[in-house]
Backbone as CSV, one residue per row, in Angstrom:
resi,resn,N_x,N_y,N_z,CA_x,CA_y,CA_z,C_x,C_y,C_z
1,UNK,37.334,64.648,-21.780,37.097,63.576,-20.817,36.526,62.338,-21.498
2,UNK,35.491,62.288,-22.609,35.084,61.473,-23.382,35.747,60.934,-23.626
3,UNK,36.858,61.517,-24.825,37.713,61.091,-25.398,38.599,60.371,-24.590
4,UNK,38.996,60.433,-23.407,40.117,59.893,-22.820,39.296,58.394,-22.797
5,UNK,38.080,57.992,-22.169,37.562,57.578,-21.495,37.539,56.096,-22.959
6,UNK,37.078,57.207,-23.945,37.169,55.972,-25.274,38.622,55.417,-25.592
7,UNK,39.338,56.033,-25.472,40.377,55.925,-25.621,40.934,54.389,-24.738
8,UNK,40.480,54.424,-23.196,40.808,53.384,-22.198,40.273,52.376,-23.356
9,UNK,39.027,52.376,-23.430,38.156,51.269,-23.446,38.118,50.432,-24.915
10,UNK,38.908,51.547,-26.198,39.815,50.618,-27.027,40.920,50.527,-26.789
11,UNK,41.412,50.772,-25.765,42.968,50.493,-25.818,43.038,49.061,-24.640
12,UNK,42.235,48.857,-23.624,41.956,48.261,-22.489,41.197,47.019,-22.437
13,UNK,39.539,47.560,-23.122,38.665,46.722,-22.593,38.305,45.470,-23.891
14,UNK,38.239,46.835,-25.216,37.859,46.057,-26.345,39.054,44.796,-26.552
15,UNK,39.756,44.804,-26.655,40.807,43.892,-27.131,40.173,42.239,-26.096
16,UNK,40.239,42.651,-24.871,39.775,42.022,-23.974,38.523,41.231,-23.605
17,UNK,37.480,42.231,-24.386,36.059,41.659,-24.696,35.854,40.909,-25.854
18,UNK,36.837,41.057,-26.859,36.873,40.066,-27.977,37.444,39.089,-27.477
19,UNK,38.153,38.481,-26.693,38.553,37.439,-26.642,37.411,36.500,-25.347
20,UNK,36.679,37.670,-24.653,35.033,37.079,-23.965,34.284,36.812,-25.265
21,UNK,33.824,37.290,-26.162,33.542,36.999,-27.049,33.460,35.445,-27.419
22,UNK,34.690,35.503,-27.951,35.214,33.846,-28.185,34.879,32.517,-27.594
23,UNK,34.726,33.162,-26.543,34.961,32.497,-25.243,33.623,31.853,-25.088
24,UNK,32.289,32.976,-24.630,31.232,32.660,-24.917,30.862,32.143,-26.452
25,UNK,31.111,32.231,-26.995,30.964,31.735,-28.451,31.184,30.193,-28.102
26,UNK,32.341,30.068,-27.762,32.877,28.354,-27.794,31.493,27.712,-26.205
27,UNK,31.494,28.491,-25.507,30.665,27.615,-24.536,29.288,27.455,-24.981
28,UNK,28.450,28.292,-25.901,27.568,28.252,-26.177,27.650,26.849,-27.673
29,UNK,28.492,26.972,-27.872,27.746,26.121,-29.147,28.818,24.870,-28.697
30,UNK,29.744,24.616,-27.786,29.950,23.325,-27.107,28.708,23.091,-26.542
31,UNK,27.768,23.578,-25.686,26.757,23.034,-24.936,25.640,23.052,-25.657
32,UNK,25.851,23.266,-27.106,24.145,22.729,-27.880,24.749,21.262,-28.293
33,UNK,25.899,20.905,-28.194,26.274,19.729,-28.825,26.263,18.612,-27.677
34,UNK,26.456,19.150,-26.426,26.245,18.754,-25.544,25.334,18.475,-24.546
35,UNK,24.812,18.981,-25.307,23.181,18.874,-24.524,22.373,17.813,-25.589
36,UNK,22.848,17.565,-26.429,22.509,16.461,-27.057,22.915,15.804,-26.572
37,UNK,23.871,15.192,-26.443,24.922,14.327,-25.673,24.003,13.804,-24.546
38,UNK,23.506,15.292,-23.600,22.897,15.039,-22.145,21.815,14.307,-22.523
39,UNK,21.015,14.554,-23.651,19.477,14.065,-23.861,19.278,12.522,-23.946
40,UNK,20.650,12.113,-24.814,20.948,10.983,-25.346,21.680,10.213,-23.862
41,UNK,21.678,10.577,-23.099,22.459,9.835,-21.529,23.758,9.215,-21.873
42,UNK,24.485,9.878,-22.654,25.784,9.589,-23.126,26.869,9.305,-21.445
43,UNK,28.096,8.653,-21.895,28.946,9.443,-20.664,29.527,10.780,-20.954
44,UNK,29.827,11.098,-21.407,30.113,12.668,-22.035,29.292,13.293,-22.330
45,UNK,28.685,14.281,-21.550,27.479,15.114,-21.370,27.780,16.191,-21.636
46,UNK,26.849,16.592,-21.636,26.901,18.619,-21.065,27.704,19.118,-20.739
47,UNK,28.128,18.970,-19.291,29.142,19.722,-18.845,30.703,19.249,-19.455
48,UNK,30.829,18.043,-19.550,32.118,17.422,-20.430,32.362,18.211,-21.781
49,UNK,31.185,18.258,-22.503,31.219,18.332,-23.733,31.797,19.538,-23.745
50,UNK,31.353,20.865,-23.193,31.637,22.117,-22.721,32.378,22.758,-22.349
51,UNK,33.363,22.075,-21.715,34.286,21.702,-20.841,35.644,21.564,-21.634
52,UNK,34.726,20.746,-22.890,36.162,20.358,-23.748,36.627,21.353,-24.458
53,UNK,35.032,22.267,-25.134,35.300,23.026,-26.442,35.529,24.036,-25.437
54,UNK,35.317,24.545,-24.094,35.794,25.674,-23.397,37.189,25.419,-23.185
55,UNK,37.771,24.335,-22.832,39.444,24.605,-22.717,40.571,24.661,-24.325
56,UNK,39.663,23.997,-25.031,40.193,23.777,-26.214,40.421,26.068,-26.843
57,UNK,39.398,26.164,-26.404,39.147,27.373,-27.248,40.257,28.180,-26.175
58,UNK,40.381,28.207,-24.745,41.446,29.158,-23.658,42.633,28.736,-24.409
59,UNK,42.665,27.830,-24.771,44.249,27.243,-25.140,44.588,28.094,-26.231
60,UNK,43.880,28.177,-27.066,43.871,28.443,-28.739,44.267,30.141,-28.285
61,UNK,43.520,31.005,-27.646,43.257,32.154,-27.567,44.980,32.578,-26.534
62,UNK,45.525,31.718,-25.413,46.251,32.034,-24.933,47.633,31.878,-25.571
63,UNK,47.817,30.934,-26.797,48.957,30.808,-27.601,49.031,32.060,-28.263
64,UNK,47.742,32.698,-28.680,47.668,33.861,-29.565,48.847,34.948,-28.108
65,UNK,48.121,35.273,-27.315,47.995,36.113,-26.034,49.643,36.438,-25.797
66,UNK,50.403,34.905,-25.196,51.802,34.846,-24.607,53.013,34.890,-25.854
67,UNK,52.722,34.455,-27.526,53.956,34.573,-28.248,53.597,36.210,-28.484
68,UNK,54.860,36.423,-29.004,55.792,37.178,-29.572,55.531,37.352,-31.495
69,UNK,55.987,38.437,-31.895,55.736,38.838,-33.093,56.303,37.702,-33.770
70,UNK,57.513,36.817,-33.417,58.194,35.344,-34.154,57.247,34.626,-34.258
71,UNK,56.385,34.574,-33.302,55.869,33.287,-32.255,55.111,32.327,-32.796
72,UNK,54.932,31.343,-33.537,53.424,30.631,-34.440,52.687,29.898,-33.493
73,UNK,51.456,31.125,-33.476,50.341,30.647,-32.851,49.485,29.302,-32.883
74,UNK,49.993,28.491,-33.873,49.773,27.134,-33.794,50.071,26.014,-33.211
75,UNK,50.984,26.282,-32.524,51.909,25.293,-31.826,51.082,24.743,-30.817
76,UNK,50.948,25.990,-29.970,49.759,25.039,-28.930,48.637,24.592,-29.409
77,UNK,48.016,24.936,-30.293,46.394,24.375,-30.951,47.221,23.130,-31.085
78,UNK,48.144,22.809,-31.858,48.471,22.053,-32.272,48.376,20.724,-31.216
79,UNK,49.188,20.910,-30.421,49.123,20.071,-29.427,47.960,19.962,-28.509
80,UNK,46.765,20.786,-28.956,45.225,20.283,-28.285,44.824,19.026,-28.820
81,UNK,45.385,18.698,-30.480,44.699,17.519,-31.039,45.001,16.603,-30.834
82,UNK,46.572,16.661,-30.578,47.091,15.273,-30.007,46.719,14.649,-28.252
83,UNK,46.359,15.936,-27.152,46.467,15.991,-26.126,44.736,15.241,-25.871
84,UNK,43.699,16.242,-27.176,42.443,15.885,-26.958,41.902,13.907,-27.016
85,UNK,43.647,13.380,-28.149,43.140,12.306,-28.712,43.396,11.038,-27.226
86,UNK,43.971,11.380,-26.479,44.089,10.616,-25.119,42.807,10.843,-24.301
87,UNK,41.832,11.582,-24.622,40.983,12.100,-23.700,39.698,10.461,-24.359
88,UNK,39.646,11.131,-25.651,39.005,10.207,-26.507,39.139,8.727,-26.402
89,UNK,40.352,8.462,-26.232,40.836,7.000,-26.101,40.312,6.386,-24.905
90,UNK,40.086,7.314,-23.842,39.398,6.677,-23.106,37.899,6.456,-22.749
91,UNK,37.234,6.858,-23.620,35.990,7.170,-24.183,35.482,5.889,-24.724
92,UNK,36.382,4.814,-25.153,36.304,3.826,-25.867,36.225,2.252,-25.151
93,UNK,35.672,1.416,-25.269,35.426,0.504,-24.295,35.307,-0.974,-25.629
94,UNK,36.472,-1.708,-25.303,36.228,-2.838,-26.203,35.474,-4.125,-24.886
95,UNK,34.655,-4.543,-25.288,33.862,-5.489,-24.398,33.373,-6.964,-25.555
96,UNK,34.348,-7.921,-25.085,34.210,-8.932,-25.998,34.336,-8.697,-27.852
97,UNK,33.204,-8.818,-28.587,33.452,-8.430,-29.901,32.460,-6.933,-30.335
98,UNK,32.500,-6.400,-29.556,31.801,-5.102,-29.545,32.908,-3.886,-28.951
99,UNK,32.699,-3.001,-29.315,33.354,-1.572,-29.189,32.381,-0.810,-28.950
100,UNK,32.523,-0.289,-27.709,31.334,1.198,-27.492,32.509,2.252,-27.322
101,UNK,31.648,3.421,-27.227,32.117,5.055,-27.392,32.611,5.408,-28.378
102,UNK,32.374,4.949,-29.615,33.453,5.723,-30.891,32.602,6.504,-31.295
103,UNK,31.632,7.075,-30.726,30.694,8.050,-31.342,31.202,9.091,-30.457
104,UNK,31.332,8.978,-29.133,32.027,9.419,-27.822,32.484,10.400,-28.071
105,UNK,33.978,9.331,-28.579,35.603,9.723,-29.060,35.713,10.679,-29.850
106,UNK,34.762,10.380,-31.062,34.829,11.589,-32.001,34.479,12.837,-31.620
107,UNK,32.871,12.664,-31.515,32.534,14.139,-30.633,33.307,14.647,-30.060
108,UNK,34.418,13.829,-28.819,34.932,14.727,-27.989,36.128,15.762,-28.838
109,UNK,36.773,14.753,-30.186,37.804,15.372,-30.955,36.790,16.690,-31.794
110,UNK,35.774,16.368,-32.714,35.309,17.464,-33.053,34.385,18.870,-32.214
111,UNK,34.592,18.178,-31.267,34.122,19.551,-30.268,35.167,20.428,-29.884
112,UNK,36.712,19.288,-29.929,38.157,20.555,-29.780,38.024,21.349,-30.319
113,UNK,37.692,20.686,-32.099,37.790,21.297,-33.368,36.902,22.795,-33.766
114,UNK,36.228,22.941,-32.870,34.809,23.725,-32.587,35.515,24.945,-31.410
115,UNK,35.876,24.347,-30.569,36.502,25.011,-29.461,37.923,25.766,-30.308
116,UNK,38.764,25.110,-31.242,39.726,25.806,-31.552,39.749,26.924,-32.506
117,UNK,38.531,26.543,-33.173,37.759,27.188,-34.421,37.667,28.756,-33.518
118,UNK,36.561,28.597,-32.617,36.030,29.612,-32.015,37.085,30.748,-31.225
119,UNK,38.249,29.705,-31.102,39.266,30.769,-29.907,40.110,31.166,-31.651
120,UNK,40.745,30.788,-32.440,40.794,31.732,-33.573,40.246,33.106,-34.239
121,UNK,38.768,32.874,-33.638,37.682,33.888,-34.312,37.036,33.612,-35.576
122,UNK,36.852,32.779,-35.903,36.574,31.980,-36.805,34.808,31.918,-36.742
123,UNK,33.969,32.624,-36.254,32.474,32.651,-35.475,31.527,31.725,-36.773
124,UNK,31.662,31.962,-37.873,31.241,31.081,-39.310,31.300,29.430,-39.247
125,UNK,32.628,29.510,-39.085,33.143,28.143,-39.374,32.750,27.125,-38.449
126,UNK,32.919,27.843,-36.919,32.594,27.589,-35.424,30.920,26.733,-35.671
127,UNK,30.231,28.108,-36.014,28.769,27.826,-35.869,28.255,27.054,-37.092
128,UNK,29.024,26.848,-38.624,28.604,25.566,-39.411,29.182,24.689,-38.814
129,UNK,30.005,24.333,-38.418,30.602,23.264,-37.809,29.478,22.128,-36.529
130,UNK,28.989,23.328,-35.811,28.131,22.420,-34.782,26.967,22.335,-35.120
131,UNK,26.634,23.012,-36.372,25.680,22.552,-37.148,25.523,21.163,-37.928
132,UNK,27.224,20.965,-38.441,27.335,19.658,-39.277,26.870,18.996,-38.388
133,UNK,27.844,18.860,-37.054,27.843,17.970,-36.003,26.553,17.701,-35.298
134,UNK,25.599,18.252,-35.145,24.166,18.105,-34.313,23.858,17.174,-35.680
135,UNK,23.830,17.557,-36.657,23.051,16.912,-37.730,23.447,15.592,-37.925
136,UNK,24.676,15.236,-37.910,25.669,13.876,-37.978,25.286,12.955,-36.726
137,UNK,25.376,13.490,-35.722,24.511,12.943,-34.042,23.106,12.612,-33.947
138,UNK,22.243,13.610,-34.944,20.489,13.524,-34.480,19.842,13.187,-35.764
139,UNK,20.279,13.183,-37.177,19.749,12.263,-38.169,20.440,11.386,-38.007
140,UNK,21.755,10.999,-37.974,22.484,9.924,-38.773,22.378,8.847,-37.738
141,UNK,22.142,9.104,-36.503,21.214,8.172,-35.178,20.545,7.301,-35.739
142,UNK,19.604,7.510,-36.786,18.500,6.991,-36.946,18.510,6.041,-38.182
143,UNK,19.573,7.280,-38.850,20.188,5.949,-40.176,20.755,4.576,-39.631
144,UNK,21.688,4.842,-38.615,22.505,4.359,-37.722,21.548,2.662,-37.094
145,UNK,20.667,3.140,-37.127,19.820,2.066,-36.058,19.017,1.652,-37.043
146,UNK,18.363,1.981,-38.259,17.983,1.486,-39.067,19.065,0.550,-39.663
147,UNK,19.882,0.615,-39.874,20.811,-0.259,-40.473,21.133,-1.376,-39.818
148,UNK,21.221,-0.633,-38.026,21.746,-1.673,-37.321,20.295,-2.875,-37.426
149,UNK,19.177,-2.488,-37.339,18.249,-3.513,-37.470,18.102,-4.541,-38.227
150,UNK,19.185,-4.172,-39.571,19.084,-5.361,-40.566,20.584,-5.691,-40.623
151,UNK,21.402,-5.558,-39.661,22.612,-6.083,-39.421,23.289,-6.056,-38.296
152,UNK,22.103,-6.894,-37.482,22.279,-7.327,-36.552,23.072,-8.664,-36.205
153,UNK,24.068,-8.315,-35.023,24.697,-9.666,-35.006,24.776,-10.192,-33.765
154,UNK,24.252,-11.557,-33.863,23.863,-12.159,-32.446,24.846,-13.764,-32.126
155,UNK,25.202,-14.281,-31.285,25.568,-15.805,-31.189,24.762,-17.057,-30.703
156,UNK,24.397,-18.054,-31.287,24.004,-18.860,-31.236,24.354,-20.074,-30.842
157,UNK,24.318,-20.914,-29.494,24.672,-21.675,-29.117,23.581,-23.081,-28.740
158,UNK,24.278,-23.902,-29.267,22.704,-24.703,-29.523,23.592,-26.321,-29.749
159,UNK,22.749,-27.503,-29.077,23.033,-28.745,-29.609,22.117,-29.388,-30.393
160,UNK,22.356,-30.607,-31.482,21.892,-31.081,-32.231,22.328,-32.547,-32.222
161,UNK,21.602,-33.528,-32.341,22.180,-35.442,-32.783,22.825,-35.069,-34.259
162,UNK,24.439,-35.472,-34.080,24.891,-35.997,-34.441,24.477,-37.238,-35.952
163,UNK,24.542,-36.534,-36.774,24.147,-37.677,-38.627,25.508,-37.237,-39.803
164,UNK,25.290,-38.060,-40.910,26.302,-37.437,-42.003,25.550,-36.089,-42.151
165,UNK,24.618,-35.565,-42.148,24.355,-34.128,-42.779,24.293,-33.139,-41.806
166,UNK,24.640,-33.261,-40.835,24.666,-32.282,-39.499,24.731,-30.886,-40.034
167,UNK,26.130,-30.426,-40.419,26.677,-29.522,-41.167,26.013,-28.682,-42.092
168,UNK,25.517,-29.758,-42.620,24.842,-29.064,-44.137,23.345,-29.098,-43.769
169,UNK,22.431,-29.699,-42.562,21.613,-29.169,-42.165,21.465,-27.836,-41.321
170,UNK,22.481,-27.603,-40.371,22.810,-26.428,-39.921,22.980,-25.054,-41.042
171,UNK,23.537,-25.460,-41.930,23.982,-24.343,-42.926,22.727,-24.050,-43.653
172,UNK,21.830,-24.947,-43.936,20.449,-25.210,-44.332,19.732,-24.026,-43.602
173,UNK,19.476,-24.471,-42.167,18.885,-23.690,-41.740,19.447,-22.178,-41.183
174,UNK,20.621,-22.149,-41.345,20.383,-20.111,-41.100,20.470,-19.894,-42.312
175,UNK,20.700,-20.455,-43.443,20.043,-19.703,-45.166,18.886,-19.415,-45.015
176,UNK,18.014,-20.296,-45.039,16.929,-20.361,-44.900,15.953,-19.385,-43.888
177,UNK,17.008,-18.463,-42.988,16.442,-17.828,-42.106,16.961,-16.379,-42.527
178,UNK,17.735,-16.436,-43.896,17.779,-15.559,-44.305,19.411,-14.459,-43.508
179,UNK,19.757,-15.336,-43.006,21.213,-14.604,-41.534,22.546,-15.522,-42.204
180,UNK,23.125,-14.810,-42.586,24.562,-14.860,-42.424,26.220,-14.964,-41.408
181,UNK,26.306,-16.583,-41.572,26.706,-17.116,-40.692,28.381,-16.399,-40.691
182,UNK,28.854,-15.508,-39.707,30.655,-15.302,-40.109,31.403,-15.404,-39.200
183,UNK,31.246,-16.479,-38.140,32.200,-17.286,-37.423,31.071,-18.718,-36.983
184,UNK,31.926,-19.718,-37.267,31.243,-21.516,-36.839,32.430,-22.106,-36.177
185,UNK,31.320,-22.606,-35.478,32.416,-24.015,-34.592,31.543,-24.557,-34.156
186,UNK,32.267,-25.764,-33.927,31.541,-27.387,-33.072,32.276,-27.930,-33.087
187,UNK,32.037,-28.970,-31.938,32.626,-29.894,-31.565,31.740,-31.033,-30.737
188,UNK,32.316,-32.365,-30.596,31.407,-33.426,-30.259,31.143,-33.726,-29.162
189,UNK,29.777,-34.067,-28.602,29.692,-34.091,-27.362,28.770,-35.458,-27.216
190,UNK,29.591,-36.785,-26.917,29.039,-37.856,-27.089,28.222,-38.121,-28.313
191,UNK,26.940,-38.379,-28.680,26.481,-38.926,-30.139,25.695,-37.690,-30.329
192,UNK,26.447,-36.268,-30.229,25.478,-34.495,-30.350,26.762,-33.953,-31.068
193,UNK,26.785,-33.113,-31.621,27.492,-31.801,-31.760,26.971,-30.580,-31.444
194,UNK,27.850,-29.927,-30.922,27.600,-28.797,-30.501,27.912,-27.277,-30.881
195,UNK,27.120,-26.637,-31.496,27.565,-25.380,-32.365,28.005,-24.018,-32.173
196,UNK,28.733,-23.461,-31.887,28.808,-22.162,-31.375,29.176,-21.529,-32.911
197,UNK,27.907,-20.430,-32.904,28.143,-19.620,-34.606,27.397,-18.525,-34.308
198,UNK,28.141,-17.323,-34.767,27.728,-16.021,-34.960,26.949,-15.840,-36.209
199,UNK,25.968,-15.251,-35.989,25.428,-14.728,-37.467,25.054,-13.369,-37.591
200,UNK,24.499,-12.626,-38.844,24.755,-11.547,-38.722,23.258,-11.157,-39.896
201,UNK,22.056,-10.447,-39.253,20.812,-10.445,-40.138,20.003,-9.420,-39.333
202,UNK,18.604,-9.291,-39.763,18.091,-8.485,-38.790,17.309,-9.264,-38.116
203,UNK,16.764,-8.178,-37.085,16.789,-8.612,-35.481,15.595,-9.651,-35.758
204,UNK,14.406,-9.762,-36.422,13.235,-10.259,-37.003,14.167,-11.385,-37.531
205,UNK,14.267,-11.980,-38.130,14.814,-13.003,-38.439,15.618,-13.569,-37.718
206,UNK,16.349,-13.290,-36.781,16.860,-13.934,-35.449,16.075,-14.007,-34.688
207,UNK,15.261,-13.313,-34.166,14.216,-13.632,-33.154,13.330,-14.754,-34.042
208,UNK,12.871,-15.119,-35.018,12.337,-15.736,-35.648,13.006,-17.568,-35.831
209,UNK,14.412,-17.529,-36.105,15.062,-17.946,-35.985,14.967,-18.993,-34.540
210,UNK,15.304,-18.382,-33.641,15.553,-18.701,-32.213,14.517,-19.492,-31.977
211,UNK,12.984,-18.594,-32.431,11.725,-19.113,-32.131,11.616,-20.843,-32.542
212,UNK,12.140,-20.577,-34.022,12.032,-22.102,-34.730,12.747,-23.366,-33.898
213,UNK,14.487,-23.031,-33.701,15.254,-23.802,-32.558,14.070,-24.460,-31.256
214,UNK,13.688,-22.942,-31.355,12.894,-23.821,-29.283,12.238,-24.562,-29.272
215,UNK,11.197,-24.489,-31.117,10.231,-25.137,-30.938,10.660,-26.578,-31.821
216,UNK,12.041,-26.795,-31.934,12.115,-27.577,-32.766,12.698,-28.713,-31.860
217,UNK,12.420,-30.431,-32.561,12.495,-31.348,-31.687,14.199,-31.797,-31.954
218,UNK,14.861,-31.123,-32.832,16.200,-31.668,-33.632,17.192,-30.890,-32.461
219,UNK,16.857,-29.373,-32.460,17.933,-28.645,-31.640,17.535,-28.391,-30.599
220,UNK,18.448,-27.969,-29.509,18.327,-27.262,-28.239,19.582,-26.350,-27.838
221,UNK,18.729,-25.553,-27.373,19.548,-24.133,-27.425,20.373,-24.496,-26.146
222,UNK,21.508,-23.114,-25.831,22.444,-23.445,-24.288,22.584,-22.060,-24.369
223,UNK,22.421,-21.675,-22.811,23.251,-20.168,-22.428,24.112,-19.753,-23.257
């Protein structure tokens, strides 16, 4: 009776519980990546994030499931990466000269990558993987914003009277402020010119910057 009973339960259940296995495998370490995500008030949270590496990983596991001894179980993974990269694309938001979500986008592609890992059986690769990834998200944040602090880029819109050195007083002063000017324009506005120029420095020296303009009797700033 034992024997029969073991018999069901590798012939039945085990095959079946390895692929729960997987399964939980991929939801658990989609939602540590995602729960970063949640902490950080991302739009792709928790349940998204989870969501992704949980279907990514059913997909992976059911190509195995429905072919045939011919059958290459890659085909459908295959088409998770291309299918995942439309998901991503919309993750992405160009707003004037700025781009948000490409931190998004990626995550959402390397969380497939995590999800497809895991429905393979791959449990190693799975769990260094969202290891890289937490680490790439929760140090490199910080590299990320440190950098951005000293390359910061802001626009400056401001009038000035009109002399032969206009130009080369303007250029004067964002050297001098230490910011790097990489788009200029002006144009004349009765006996003024008027400057519209991007520069690109940290945030301390633009705020510093700005300070000097307001208090200065030569320029005046504009919305």
């Amino acid at each position: 009776m034992s024997a029969w009973l073991i018999d069901i339960a590798r012939d039945y259940l085990w095959p079946d519980m390895e692929y729960v296995i997987r399964i939980v495998a991929a939801v658990i370490l989609g939602g540590l990546i995602g729960f970063e995500r949640e902490l950080h008030d991302k739009p792709a949270g928790l349940r998204t994030i989870m969501l992704i590496c949980l279907g990514a990983c059913i997909f992976t596991i059911a190509s195995e499931l429905v072919g045939g001894p011919d059958w290459n179980s890659t085909r459908i993974a295959a088409q998770i990466v291309t299918g995942i990269g439309f998901l991503g694309a919309g993750a992405i938001i160009h707003y004037r000269q700025d781009v948000f979500g490409l931190t998004t986008a990626a995550t959402i592609w390397a969380v497939a990558a995590i999800g497809m890992t895991a429905g393979f059986g791959l449990f190693a690769l799975a769990t260094f993987g969202t290891l890289v990834i937490l680490v790439a998200l929760l140090f490199f944040d910080f590299v990320e914003h440190w950098v951005g602090e000293r390359r910061d880029i802001q626009e400056y819109h401001f009038i000035t009277p009109k002399t032969d050195d206009t130009i080369d007083r303007v250029s004067e002063l964002f050297k001098n402020a230490e910011l790097g000017v990489r788009k200029r324009g002006y144009f004349e506005e009765g006996s003024s010119l008027v400057f519209d120029i991007v520069a690109m420095g940290s945030k301390i020296n633009h705020e510093q910057l700005r300070a000097d303009i307001a208090n200065s009797e030569e320029y005046t700033l504009r919305p």
